[in-house]
Gaussian input, Z-matrix of N, CA and C with variables (Angstrom, degrees):
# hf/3-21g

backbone

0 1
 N
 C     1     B1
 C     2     B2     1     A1
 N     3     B3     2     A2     1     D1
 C     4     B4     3     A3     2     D2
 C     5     B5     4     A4     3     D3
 N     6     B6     5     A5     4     D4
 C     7     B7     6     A6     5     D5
 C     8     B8     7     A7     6     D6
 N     9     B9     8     A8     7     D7
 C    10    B10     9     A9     8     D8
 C    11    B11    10    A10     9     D9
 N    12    B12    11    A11    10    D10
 C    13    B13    12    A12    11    D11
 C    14    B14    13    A13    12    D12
 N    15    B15    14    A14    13    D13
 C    16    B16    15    A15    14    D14
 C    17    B17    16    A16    15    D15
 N    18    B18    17    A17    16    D16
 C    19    B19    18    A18    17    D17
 C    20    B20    19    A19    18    D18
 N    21    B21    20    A20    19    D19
 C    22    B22    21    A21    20    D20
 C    23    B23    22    A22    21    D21
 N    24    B24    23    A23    22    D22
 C    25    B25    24    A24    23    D23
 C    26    B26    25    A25    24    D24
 N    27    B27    26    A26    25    D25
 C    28    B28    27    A27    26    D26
 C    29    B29    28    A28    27    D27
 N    30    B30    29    A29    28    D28
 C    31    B31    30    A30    29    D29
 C    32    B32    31    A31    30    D30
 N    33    B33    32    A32    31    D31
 C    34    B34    33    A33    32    D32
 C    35    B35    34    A34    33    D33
 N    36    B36    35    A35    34    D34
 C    37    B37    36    A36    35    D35
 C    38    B38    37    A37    36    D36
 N    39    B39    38    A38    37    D37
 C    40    B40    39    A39    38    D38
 C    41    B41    40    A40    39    D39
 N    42    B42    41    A41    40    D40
 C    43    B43    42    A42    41    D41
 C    44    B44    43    A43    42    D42
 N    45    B45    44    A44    43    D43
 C    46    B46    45    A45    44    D44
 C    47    B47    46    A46    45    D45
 N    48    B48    47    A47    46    D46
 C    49    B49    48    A48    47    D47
 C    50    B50    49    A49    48    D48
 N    51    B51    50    A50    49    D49
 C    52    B52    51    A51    50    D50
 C    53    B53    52    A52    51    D51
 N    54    B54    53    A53    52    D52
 C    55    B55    54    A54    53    D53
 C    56    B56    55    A55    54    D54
 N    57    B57    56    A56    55    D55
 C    58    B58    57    A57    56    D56
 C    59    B59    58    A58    57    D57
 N    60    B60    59    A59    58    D58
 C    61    B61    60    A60    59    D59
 C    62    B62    61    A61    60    D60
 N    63    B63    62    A62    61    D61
 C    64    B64    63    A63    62    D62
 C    65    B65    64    A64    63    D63
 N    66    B66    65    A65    64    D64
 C    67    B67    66    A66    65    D65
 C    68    B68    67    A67    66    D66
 N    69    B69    68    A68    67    D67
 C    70    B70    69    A69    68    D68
 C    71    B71    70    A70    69    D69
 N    72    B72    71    A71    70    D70
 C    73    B73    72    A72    71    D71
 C    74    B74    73    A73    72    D72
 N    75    B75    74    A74    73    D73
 C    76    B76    75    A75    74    D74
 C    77    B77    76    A76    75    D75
 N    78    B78    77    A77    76    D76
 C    79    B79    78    A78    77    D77
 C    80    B80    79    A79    78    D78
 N    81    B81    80    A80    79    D79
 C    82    B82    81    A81    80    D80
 C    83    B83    82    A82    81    D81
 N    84    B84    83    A83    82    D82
 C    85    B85    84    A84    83    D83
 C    86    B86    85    A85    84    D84
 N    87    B87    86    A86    85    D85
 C    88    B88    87    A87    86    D86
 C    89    B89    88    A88    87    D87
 N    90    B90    89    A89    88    D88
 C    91    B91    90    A90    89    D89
 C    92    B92    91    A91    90    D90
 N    93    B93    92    A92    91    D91
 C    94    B94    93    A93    92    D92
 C    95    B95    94    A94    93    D93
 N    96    B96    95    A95    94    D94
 C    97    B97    96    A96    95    D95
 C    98    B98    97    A97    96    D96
 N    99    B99    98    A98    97    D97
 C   100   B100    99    A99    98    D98
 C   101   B101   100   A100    99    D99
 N   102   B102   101   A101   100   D100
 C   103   B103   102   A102   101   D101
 C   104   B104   103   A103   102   D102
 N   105   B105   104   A104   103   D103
 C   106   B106   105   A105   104   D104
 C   107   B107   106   A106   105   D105
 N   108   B108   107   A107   106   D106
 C   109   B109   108   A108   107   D107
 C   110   B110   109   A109   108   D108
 N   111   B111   110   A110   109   D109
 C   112   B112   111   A111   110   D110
 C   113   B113   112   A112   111   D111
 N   114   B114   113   A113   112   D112
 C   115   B115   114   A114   113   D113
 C   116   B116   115   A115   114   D114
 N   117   B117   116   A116   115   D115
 C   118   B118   117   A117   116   D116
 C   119   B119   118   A118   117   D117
 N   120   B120   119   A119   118   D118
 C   121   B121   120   A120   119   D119
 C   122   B122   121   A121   120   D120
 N   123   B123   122   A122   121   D121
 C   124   B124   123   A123   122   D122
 C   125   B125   124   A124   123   D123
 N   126   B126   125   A125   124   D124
 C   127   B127   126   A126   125   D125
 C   128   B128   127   A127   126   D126
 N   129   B129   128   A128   127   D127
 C   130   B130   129   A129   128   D128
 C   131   B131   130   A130   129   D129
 N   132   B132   131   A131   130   D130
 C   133   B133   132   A132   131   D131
 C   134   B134   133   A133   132   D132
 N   135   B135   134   A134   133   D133
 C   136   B136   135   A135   134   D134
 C   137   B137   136   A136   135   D135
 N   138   B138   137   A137   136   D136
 C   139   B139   138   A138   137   D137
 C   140   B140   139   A139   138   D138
 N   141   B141   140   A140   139   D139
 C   142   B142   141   A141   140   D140
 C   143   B143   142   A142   141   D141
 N   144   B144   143   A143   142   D142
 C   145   B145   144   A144   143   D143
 C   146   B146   145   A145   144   D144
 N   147   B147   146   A146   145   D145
 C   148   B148   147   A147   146   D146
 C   149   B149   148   A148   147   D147
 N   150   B150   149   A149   148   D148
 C   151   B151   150   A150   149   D149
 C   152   B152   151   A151   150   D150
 N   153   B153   152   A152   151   D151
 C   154   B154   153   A153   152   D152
 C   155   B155   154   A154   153   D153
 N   156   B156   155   A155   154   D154
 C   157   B157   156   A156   155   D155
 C   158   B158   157   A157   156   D156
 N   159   B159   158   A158   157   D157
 C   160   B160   159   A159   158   D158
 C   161   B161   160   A160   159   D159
 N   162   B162   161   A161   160   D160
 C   163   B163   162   A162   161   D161
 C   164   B164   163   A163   162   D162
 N   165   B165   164   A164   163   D163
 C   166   B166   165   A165   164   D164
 C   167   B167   166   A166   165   D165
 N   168   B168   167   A167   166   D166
 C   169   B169   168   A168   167   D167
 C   170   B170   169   A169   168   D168
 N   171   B171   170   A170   169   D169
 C   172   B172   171   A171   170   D170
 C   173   B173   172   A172   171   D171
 N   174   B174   173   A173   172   D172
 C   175   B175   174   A174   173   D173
 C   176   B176   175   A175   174   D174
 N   177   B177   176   A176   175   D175
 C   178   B178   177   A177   176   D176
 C   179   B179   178   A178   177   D177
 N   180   B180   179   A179   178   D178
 C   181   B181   180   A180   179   D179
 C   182   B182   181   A181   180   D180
 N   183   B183   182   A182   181   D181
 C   184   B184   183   A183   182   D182
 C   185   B185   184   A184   183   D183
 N   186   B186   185   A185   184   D184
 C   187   B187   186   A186   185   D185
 C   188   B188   187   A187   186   D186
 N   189   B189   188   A188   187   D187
 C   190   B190   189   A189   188   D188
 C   191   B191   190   A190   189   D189
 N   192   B192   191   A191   190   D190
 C   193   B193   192   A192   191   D191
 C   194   B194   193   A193   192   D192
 N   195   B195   194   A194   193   D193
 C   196   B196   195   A195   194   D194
 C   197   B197   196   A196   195   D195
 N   198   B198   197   A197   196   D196
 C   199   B199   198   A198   197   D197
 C   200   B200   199   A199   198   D198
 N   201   B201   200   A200   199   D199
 C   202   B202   201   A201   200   D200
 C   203   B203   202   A202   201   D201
 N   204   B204   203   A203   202   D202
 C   205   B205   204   A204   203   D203
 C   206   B206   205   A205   204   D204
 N   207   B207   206   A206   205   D205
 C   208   B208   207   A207   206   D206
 C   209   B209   208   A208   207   D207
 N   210   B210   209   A209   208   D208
 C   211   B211   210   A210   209   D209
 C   212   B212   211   A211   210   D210
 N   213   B213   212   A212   211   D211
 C   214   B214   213   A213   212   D212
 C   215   B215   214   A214   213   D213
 N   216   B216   215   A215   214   D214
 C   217   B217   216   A216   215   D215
 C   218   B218   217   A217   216   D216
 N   219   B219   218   A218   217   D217
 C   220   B220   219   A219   218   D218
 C   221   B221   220   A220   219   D219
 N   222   B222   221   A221   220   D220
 C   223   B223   222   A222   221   D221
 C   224   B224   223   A223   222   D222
 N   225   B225   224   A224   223   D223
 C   226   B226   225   A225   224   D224
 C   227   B227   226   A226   225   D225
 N   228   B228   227   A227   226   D226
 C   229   B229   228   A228   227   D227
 C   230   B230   229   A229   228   D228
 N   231   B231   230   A230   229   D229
 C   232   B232   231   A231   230   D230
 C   233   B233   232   A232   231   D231
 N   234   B234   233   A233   232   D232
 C   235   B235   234   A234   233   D233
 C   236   B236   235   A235   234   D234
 N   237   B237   236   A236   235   D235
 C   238   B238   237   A237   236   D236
 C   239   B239   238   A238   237   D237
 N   240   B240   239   A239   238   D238
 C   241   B241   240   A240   239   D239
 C   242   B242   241   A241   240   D240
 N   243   B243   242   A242   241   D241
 C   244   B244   243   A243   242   D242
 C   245   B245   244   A244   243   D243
 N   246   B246   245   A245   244   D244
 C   247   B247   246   A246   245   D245
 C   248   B248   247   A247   246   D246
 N   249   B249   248   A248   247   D247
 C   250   B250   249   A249   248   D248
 C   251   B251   250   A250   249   D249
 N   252   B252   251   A251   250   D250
 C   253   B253   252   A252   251   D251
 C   254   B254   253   A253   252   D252
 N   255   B255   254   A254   253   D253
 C   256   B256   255   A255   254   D254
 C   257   B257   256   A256   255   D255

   B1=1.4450
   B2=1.5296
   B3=1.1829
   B4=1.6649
   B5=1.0653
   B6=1.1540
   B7=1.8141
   B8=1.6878
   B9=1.0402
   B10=1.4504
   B11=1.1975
   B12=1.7109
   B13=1.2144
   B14=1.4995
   B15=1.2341
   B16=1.5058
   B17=1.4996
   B18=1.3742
   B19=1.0885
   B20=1.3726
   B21=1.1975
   B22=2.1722
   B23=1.4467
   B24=1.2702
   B25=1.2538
   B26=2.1167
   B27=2.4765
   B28=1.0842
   B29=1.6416
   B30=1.7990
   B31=1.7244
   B32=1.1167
   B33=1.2297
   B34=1.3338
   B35=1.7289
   B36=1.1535
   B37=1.6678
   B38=1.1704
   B39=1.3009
   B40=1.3832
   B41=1.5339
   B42=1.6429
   B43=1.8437
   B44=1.4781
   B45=1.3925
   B46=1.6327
   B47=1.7794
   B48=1.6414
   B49=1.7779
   B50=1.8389
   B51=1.2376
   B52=1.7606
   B53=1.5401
   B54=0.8196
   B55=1.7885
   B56=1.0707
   B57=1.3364
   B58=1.6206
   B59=1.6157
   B60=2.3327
   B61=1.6616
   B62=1.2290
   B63=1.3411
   B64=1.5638
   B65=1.1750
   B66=1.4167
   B67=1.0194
   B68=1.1644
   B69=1.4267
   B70=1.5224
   B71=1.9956
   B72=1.6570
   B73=0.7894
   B74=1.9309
   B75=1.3657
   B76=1.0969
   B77=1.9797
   B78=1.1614
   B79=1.7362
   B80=2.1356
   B81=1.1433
   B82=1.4643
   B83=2.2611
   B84=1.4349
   B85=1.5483
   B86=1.7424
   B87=1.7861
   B88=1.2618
   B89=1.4879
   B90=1.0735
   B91=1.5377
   B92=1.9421
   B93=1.3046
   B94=1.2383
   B95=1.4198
   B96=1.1707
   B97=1.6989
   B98=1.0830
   B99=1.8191
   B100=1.3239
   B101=1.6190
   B102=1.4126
   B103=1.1202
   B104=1.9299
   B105=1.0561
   B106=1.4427
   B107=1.2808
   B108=1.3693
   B109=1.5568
   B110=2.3004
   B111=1.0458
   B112=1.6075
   B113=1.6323
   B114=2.0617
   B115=1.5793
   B116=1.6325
   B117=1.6461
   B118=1.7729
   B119=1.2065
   B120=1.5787
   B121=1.2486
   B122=1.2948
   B123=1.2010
   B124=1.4042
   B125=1.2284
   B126=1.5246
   B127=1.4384
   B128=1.8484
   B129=0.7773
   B130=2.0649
   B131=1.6420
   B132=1.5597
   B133=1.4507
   B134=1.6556
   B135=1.1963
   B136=1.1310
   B137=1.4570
   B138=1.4239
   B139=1.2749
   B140=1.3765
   B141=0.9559
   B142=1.7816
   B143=1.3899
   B144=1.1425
   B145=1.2019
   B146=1.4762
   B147=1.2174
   B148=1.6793
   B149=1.4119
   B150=1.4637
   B151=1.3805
   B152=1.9120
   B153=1.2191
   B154=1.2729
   B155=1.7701
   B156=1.4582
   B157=1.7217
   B158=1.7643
   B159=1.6639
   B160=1.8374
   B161=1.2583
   B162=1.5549
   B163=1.8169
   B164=1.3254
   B165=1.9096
   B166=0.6611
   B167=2.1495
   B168=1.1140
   B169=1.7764
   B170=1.7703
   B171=0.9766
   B172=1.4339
   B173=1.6526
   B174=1.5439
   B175=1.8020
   B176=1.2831
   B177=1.2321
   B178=1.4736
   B179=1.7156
   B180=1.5330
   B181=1.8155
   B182=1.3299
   B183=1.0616
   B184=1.5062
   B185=1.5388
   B186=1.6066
   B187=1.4422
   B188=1.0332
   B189=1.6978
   B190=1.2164
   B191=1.5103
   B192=1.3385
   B193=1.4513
   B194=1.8431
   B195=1.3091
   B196=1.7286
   B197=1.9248
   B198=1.4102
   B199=1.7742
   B200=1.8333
   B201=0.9950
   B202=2.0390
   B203=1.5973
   B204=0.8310
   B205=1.8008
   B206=1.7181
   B207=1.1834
   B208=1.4020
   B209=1.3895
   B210=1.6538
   B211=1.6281
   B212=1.5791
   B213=1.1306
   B214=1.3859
   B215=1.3527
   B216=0.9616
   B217=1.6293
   B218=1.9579
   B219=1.3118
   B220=0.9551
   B221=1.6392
   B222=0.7616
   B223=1.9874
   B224=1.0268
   B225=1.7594
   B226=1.3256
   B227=1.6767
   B228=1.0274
   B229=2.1743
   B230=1.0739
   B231=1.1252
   B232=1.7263
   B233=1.6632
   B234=1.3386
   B235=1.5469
   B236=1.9977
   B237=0.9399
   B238=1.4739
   B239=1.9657
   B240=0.7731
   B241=1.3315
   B242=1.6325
   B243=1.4721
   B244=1.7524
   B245=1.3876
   B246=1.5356
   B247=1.4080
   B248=1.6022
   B249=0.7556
   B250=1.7685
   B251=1.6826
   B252=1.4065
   B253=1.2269
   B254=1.3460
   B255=1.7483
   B256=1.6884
   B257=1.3693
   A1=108.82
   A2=102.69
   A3=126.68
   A4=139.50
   A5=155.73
   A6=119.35
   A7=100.32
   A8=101.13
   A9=126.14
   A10=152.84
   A11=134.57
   A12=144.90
   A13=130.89
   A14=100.97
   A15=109.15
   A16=142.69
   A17=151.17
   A18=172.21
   A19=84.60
   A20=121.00
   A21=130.00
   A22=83.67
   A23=124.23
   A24=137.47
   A25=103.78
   A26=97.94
   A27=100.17
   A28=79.88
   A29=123.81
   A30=135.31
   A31=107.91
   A32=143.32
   A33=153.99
   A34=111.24
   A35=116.28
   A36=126.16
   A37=125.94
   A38=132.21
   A39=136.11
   A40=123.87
   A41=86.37
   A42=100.70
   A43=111.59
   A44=107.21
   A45=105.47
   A46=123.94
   A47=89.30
   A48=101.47
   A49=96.02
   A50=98.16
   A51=95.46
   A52=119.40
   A53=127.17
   A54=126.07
   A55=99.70
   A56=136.84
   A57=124.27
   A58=107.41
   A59=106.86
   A60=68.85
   A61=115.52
   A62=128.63
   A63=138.36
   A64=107.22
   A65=123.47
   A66=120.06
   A67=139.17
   A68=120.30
   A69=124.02
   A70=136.56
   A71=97.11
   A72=113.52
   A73=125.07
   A74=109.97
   A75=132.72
   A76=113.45
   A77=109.51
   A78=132.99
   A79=104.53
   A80=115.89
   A81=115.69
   A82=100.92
   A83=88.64
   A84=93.54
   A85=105.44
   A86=116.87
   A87=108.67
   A88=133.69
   A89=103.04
   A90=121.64
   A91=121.37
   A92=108.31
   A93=126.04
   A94=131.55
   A95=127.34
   A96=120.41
   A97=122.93
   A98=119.13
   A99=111.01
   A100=113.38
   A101=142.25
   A102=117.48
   A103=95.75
   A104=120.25
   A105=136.26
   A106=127.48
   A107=131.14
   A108=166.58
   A109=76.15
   A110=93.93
   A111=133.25
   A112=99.08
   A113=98.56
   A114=92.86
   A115=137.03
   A116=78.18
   A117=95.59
   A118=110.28
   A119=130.09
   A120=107.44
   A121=123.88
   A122=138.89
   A123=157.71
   A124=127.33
   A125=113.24
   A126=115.43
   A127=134.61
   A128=94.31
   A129=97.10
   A130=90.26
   A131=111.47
   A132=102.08
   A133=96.18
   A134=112.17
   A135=131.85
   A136=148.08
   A137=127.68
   A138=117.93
   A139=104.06
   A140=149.69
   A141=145.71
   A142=112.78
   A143=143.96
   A144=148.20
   A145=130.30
   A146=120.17
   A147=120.09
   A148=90.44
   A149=119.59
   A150=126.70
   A151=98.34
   A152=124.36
   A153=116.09
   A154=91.15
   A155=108.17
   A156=107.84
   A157=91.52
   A158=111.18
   A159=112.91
   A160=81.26
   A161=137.52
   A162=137.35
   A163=74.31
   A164=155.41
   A165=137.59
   A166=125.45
   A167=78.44
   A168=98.57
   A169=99.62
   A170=129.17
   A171=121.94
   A172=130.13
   A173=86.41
   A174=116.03
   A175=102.06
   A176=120.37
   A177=114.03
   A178=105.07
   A179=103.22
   A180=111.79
   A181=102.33
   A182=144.37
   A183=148.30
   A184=109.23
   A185=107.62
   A186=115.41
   A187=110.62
   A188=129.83
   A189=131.33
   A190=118.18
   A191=109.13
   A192=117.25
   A193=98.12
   A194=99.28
   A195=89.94
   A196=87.87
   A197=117.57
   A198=125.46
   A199=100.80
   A200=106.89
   A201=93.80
   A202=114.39
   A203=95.49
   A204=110.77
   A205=82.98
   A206=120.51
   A207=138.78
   A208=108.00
   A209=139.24
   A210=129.91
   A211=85.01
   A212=159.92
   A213=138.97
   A214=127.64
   A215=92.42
   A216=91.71
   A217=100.48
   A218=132.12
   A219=123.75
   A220=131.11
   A221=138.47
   A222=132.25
   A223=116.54
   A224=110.55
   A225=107.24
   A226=89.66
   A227=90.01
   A228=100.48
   A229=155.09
   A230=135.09
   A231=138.85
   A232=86.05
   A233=98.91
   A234=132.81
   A235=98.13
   A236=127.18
   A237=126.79
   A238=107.76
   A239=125.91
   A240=122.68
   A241=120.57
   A242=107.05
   A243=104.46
   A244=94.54
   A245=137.29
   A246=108.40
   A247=145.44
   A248=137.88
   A249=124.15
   A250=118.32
   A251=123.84
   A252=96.58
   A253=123.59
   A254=91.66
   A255=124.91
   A256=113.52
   D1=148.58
   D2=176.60
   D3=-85.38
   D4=100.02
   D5=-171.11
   D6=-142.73
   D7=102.23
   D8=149.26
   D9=-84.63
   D10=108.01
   D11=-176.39
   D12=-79.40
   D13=136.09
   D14=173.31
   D15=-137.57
   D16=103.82
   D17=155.84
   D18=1.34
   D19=128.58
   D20=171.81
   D21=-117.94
   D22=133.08
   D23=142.16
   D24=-105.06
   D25=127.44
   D26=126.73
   D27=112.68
   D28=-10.15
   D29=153.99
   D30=-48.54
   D31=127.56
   D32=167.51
   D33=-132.89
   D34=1.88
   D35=-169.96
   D36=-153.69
   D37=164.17
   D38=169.71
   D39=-52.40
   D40=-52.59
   D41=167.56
   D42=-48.49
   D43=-42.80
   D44=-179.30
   D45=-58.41
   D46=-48.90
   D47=166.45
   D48=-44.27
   D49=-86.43
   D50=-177.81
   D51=-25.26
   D52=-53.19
   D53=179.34
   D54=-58.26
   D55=-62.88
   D56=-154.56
   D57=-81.38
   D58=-24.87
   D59=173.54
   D60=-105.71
   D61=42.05
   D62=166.20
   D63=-95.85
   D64=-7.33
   D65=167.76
   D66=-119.84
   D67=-20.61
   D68=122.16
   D69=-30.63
   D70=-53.22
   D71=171.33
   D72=-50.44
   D73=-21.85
   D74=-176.92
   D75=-79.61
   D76=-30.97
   D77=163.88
   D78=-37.48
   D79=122.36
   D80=172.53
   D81=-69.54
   D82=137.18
   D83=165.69
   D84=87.69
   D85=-2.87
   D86=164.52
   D87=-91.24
   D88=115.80
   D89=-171.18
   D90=-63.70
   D91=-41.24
   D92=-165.22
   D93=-157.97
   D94=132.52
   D95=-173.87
   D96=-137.80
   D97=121.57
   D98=179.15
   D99=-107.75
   D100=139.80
   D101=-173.96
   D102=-155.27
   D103=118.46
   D104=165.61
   D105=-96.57
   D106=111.65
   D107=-156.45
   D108=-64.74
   D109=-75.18
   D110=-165.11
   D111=-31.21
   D112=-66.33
   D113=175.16
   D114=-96.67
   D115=-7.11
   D116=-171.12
   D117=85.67
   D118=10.91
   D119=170.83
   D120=-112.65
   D121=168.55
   D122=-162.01
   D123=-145.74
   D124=89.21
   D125=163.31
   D126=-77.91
   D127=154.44
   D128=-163.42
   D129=-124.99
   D130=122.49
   D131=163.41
   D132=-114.58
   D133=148.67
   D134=153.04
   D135=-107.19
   D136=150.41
   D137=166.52
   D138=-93.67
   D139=7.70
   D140=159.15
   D141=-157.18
   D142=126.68
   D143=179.01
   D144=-30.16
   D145=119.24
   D146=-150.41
   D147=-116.82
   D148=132.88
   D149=-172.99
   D150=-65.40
   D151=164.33
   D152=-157.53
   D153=-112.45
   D154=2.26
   D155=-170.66
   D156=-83.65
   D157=-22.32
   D158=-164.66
   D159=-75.16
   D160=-56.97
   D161=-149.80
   D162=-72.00
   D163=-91.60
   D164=-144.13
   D165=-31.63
   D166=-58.02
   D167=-176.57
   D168=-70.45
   D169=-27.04
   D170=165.51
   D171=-59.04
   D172=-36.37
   D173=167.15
   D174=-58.37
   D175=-62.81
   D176=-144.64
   D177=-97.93
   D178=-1.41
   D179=157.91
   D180=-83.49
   D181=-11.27
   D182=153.99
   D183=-52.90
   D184=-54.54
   D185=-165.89
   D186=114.56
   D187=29.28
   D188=169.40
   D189=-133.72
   D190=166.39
   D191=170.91
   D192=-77.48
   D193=168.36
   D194=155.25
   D195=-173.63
   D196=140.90
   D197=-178.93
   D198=-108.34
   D199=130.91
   D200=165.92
   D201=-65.71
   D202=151.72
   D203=-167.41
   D204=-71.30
   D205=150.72
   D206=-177.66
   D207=-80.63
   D208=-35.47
   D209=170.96
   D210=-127.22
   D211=61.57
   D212=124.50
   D213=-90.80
   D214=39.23
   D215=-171.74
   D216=-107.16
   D217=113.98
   D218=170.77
   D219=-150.41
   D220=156.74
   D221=156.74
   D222=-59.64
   D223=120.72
   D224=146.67
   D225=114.25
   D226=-106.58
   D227=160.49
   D228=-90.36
   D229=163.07
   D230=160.88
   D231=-36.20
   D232=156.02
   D233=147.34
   D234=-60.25
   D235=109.30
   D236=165.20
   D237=-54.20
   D238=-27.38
   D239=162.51
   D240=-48.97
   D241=-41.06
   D242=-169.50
   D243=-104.52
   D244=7.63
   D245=168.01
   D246=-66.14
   D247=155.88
   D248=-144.80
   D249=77.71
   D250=-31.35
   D251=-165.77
   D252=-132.18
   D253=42.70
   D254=142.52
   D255=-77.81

């Protein structure tokens, strides 16, 4: 498993959570989705590694920007640093 983070620019709502992960959620090989209106961020779990340009373009079929977090990218788990504030 995979789990990858991402910066949402422009969520302000629930509806917003819903758009981006219906549309993430839509990606072959995604397992799981965390996504907060609140912090802007967005985790992607995977069962095989999903190029981050598809999560990108999934974002912005939502109607958003979204950047990958600069060290969240890892196997297996969250970064123990960002838990809670999904």
């Amino acid at each position: 498993m995979t789990t990858t983070e991402y910066l949402v620019s422009g969520m302000t709502c629930g509806h917003c959570e819903l758009s981006v992960r219906e549309e993430v959620g839509r990606l072959p090989g995604v397992t799981g989705i965390e996504v907060s209106a609140e912090t802007g961020r967005l985790a992607v779990t995977s069962s095989v590694p999903i190029p981050g340009s598809h999560v990108l373009s999934a974002v912005e079929e939502a109607g958003y920007t979204a950047r990958p977090m600069a060290d969240a990218s890892s196997s297996g788990t969250t970064d123990p640093g960002t838990r809670g504030l999904l």
